[in-house]
N, C-alpha and C positions, 0 to 999 in steps of 0.2 A: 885169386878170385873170391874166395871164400874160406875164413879162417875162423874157427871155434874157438872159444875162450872159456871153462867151467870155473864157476864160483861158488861159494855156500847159498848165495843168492840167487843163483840162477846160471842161464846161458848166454853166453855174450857171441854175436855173429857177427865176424866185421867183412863188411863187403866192400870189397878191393879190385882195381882194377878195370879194366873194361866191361860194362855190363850195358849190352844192345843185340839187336838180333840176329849178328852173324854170330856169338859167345852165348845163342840162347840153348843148344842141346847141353853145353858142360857145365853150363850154370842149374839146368834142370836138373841132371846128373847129381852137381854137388850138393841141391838142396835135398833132392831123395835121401839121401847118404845120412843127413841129422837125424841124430837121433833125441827123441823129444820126453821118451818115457821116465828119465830121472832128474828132469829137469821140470824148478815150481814155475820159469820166468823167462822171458827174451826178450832181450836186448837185442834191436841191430843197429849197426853201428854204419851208417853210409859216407865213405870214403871213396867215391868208386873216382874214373881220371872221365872224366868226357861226360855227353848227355845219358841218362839214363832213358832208354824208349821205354815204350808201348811193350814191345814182346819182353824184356825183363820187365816190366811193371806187372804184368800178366803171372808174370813163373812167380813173381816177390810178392801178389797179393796172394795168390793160390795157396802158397806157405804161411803167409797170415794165417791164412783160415783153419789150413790144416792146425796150424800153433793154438788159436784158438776153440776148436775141436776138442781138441788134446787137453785142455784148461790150463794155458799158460796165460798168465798176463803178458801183453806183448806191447813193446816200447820202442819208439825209433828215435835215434840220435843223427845227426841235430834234430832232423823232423823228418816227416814221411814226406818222401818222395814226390814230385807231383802227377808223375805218371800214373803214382796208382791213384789220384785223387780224380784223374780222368777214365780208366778202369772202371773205380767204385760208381763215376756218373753213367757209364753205359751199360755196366753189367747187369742183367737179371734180378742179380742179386743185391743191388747196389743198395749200401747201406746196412748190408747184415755182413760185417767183415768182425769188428771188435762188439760181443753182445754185452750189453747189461749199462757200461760206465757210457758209452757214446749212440748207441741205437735213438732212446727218448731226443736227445739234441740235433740229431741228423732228422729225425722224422720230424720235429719241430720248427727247425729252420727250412726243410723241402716247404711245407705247411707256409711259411712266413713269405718263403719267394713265391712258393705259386698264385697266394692271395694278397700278397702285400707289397710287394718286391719288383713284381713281374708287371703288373699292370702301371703301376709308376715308373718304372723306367719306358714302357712303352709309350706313353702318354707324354712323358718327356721327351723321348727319342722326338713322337712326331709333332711336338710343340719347337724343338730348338731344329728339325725337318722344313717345320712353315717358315720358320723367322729367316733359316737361312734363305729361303727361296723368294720371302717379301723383300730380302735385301740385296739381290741379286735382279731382281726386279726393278729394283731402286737404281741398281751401278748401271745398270741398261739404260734407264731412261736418262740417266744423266749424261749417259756418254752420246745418247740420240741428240739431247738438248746440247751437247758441247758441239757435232757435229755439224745442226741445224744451225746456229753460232758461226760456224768457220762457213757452210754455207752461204748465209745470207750476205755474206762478206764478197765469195766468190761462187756467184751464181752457179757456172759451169758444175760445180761441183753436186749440186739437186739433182743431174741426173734427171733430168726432166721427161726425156724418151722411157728412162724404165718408168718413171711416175704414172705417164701416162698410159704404160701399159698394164698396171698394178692397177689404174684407175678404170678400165675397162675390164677387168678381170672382176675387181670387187664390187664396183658397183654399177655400169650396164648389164652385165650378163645376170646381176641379183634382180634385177625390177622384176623378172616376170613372179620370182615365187614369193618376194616382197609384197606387193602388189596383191597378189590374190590371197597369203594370210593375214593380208591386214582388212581386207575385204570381207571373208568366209568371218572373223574374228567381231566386226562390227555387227554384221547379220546376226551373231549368236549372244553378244552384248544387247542389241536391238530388241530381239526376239524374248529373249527372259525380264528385258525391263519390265516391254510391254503386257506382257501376263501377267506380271504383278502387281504394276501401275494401270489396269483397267480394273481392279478391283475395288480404286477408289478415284473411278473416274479420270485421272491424271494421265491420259492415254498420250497427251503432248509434251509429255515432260518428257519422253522417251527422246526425244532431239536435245535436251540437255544433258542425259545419261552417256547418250553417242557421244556428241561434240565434246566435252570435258573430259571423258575416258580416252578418247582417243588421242586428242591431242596435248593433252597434261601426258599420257602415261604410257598406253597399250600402243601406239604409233610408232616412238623412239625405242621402248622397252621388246614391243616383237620384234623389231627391225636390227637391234641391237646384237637379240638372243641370233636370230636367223645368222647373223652375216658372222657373230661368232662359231658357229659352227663350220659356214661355210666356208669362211674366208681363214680364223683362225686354225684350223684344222689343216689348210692348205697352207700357208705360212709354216707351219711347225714342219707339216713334211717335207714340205720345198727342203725348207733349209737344212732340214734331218737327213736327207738324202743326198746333200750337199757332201755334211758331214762327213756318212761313213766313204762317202766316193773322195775323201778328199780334197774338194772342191776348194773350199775353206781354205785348210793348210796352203793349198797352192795361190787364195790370194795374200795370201798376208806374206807368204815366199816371194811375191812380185811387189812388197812393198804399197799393198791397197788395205785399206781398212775394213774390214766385214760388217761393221755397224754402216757406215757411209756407204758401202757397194749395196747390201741386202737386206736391213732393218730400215734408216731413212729412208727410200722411194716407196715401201709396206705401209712407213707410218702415215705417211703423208697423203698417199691415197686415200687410206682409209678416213683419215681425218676432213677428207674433202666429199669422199664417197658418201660416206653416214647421214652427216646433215641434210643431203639431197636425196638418198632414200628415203630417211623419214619422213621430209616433203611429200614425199610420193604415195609413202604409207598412211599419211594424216589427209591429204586427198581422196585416197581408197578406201578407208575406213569412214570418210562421212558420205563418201558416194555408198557403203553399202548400207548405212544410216537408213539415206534417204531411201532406200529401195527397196528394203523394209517396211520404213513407215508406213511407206505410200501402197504397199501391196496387205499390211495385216493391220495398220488403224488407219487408214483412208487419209494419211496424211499428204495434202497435194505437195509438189514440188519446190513451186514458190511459197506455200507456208512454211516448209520447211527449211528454207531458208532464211528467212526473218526470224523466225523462231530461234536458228542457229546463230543469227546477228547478233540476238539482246542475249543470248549467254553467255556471248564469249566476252571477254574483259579483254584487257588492253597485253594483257603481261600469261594470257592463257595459251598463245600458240609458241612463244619464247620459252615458257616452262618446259616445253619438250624436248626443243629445236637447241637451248643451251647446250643440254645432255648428251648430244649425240657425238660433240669432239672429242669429250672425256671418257665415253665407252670406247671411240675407233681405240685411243692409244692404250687402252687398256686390253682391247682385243691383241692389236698387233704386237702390242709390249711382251705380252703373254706368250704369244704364238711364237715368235720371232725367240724369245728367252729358250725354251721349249726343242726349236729346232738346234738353236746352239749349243744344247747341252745334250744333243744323241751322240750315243758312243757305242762301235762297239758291235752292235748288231740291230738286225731289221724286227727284232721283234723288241729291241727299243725305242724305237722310230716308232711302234706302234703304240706301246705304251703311252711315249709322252705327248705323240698326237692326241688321244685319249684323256689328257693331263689338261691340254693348252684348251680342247673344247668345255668343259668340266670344270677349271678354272677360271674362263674366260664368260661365262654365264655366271657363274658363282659372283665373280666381282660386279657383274654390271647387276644385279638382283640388290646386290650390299650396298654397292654406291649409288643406285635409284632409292634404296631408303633411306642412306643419308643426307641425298638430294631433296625428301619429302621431307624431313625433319629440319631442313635449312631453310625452304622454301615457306614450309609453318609459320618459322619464327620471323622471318624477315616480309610474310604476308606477300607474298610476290604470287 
């Protein structure tokens, strides 16, 4: 296990053998037994047959220190271990093993990872994090689009019963709370126009602040956020609890496709749902317009609708009503991605429920500004 070697130069240790923690009292044994007082230098020499652990990495750094106490230079052949290089990371002490030639370089490079090292690989991790997850987003939709493909070919296969019941899930049972934030949302649009626009008289333009906000923007975009949370949240868990029960596993054991049984009838609804909320939301939001108007600048009913005639242009209620199929599949894409990838446990399921609502607002927020920046240049 342990065999001394003396030379004019020093002491040579060659460690032989098995060295792990059932060989860890006779290995402590035999390093007590060196003796270090007529010796300038150590060499060890690691030979040993098998892994070196953690408890000999433990007794072999301990001896270090002792060696270097003693004022030996101390040398490891071929190289030091890496146990103790895991040791020296946990230990208290870690980093005061060899003083003087390595202490400045150890405190140097700790220095270098904690400020330099550490936040770039982090930064990285959760950059090549996103990409994988935009491209895994991407194999999804494709495989929806291959699907809806084989679909259209053989109807039967839309699954039109689950559609319809994903369609009453997401978007009748939404109208009531659709409906009344796109309402409370126009009142408080209405209400600050007009306080600001009666300070230079312009108390009617407040039916153009309603009409163009609402239906350009805050009509598809609350409607969007809402049913993300609602709907995409319940997508992710549907399917997350599919997951850990096995559900899943067992169709694709019967020879059924997961994308075609429980993403296509999710997307489709939603893709049918959204545009007819926002309808709904762009009615509710000039209905709470008008009820505004009419109760804090004395705007009548029928002014208020002429008023709302000459503002709107040709291409102002499309501007909204466009955007509403390209949120659903981005809701449901999300959600659906989200559910297929829980593993494991229910406080994953929470998680990435958590993930799919949070995501799923985040893109419709990015793809409505890249939809203003489209709509700018193309003047639509």
């Amino acid at each position: 296990m342990l065999r001394a070697e003396a030379s004019p130069e020093g002491l040579t240790l060659w460690l032989e053998g098995p060295w792990h923690a059932p060989t860890a009292a006779a290995a402590e044994a035999a390093l007590a037994g060196v003796e270090l007082s007529a010796a300038r230098s150590m060499t060890l020499q690691v030979n040993v047959s098998g892994p070196l652990d953690l408890a000999a990495g433990s007794l072999l750094r301990a001896f270090e220190q002792r060696c270097v106490a003693a004022g030996l230079a101390v040398t490891w052949q071929p190289q030091r271990p890496a146990a103790l290089l895991i040791v020296d990371r946990y230990s208290p002490a870690a980093g005061a093993v060899v003083r003087g030639e390595i202490d400045r370089p150890q405190i140097a490079a700790s220095r270098l990872t904690r400020w330099c090292v550490a936040p770039a690989d982090r930064l990285g991790r959760r950059l090549l994090h996103a990409f994988n997850g935009g491209r895994e987003g991407l194999v999804l939709l494709g495989r929806v689009v291959s699907v809806l493909g084989r679909g259209l070919l053989q109807p039967q296969r839309l699954r039109g019963i689950s559609v319809a019941r994903h369609l009453y899930e997401t978007g009748v049972q939404a109208i009531p709370i659709v409906a009344l934030i796109a309402f409370l949302i126009a009142v408080i649009v209405a209400y600050i126009g007009a306080q600001q626009l009666r300070n230079f008289g312009g108390e009617i333009y407040v039916v153009d602040l309603v009409t163009l906000s609402v239906l350009r923007e805050l009509g598809v975009l609350l409607t969007a956020i809402i049913v993300a949370g609602r709907s995409g949240s319940a997508f992710a868990a549907e399917i997350g609890a599919m997951k850990l029960n096995e559900e899943v596993d067992a169709l694709e054991a019967m020879g059924l496709d997961p994308v075609e049984v429980l993403v296509l009838p999710r997307v489709l609804a939603l893709v049918i749902a959204l545009p007819l909320l926002t309808v709904i939301a762009d009615f509710m939001g000039l209905a709470g317009g008008a009820v505004l108007s009419w109760s804090l600048v004395d705007i009548p009913f029928n002014q208020y609708l002429v008023r709302m005639d000459d503002s709107i242009a040709s291409t102002t209620f499309w501007a909204g009503v466009v955007k509403a199929p390209v949120f659903a599949c981005l809701i449901a894409v999300i959600g659906t991605l989200r559910g297929l990838q829980v593993r494991g446990s229910s406080r994953e399921l929470g998680r990435l429920t958590t993930v799919a609502v949070v995501q799923g607002i985040f893109m419709i927020i990015l793809v409505d500004a890249l939809f203003a920046v489209l709509f700018l240049e193309i003047d639509f």
